[in-house]
C-alpha positions as a Markdown table, in Angstrom:
| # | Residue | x | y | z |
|---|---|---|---|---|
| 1 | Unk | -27.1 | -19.1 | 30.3 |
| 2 | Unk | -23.3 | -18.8 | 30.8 |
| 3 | Unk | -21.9 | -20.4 | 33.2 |
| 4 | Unk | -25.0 | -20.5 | 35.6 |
| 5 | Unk | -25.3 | -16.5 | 34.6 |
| 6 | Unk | -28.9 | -15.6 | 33.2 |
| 7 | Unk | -28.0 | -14.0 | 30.1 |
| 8 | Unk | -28.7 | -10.4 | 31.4 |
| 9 | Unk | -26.0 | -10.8 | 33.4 |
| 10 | Unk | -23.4 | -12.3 | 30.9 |
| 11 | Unk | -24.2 | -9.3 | 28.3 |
| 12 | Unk | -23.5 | -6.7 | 31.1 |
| 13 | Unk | -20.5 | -8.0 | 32.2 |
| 14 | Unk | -17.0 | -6.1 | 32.7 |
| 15 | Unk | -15.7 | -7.9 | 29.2 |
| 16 | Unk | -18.4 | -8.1 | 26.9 |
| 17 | Unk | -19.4 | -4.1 | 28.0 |
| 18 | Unk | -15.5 | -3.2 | 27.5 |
| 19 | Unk | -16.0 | -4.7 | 23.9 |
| 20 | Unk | -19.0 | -2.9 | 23.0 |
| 21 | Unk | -17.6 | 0.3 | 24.3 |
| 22 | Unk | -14.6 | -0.6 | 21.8 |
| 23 | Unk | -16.7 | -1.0 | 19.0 |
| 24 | Unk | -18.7 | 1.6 | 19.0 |
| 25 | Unk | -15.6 | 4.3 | 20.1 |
| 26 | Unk | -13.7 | 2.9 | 16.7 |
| 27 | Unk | -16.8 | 3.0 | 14.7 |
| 28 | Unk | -17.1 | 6.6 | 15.4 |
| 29 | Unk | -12.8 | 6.8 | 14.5 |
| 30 | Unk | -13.7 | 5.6 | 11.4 |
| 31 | Unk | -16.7 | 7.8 | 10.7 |
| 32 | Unk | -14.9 | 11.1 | 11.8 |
| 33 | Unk | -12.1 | 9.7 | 9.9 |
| 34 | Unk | -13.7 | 9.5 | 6.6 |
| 35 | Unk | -15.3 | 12.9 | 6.6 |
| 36 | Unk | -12.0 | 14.2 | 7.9 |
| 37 | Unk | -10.2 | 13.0 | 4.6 |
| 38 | Unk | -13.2 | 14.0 | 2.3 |
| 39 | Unk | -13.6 | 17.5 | 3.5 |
| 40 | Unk | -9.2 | 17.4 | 3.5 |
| 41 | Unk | -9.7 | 16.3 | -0.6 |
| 42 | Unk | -12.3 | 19.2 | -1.4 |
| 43 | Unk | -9.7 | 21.7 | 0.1 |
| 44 | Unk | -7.1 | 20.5 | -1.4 |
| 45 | Unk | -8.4 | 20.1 | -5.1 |
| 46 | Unk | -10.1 | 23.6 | -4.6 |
| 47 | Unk | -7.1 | 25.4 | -3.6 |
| 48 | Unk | -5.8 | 28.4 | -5.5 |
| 49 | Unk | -8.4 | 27.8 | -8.5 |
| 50 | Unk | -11.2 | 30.9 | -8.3 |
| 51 | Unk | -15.1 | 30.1 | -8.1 |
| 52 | Unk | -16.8 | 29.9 | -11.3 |
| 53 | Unk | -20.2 | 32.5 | -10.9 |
| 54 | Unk | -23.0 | 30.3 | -11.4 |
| 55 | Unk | -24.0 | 29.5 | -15.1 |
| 56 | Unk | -21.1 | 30.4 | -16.3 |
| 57 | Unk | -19.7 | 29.5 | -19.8 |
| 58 | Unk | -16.9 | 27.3 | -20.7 |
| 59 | Unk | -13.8 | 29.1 | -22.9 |
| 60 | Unk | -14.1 | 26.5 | -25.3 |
| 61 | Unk | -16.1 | 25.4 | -28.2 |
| 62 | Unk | -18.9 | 23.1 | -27.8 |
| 63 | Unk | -18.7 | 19.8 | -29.4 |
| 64 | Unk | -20.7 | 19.2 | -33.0 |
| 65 | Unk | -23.7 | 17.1 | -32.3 |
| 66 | Unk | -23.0 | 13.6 | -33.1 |
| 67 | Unk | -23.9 | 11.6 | -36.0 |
| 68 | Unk | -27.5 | 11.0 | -36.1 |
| 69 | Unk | -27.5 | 7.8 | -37.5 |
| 70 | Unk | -25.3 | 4.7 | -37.2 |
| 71 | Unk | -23.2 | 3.2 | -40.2 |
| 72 | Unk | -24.5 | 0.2 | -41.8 |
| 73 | Unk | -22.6 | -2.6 | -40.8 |
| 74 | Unk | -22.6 | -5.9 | -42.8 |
| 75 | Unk | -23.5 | -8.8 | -40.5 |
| 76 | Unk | -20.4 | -12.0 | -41.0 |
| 77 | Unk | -23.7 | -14.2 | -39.3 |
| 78 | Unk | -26.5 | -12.8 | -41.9 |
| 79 | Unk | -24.3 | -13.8 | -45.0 |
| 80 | Unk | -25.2 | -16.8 | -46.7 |
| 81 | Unk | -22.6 | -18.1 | -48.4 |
| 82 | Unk | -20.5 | -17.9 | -44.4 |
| 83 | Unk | -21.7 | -21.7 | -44.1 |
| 84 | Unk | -22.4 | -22.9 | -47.5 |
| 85 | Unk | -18.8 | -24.8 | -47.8 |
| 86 | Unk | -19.3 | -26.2 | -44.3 |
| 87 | Unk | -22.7 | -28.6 | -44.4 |
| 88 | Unk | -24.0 | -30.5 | -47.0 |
| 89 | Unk | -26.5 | -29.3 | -48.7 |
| 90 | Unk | -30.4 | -30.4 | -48.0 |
């Protein structure tokens, strides 16, 4: 209860209705809004370049396969004399 209002009455009230209706009229702004700019980008970026047929092939070379293996790298923390000058001995 507000102010001797049952809580019914408080929730349909001139100001808290007015805010709702505000809230839901700019969450539909900004929903309309984004897929105005989305379907603005795709137009843009798709302007004046033709459509590829489907499966189409690239001009350009393909890239050689990578290397199937790594290098061998020498592991600094595997080497034994790293630490040797740095504690006694046991």
């Amino acid at each position: 209860m507000a102010g001797g209002q049952p809580v019914g009455a408080t929730l349909n009230g001139e100001f808290i209705a007015q805010e709702i209706v505000r809230s839901v009229v700019a969450t539909i702004g900004i929903v309309a809004a984004v897929a105005m700019t989305t379907a603005l980008a795709v137009l843009v970026t798709s302007a004046g370049r033709p459509a590829e047929p489907t499966g189409a092939q690239p001009d350009r070379e393909p890239e050689p396969p990578a290397a199937t293996a790594a290098p061998v790298v020498d592991d600094p923390w595997r080497d034994d004399d790293l630490w040797s000058g740095h504690f006694p001995s046991r």
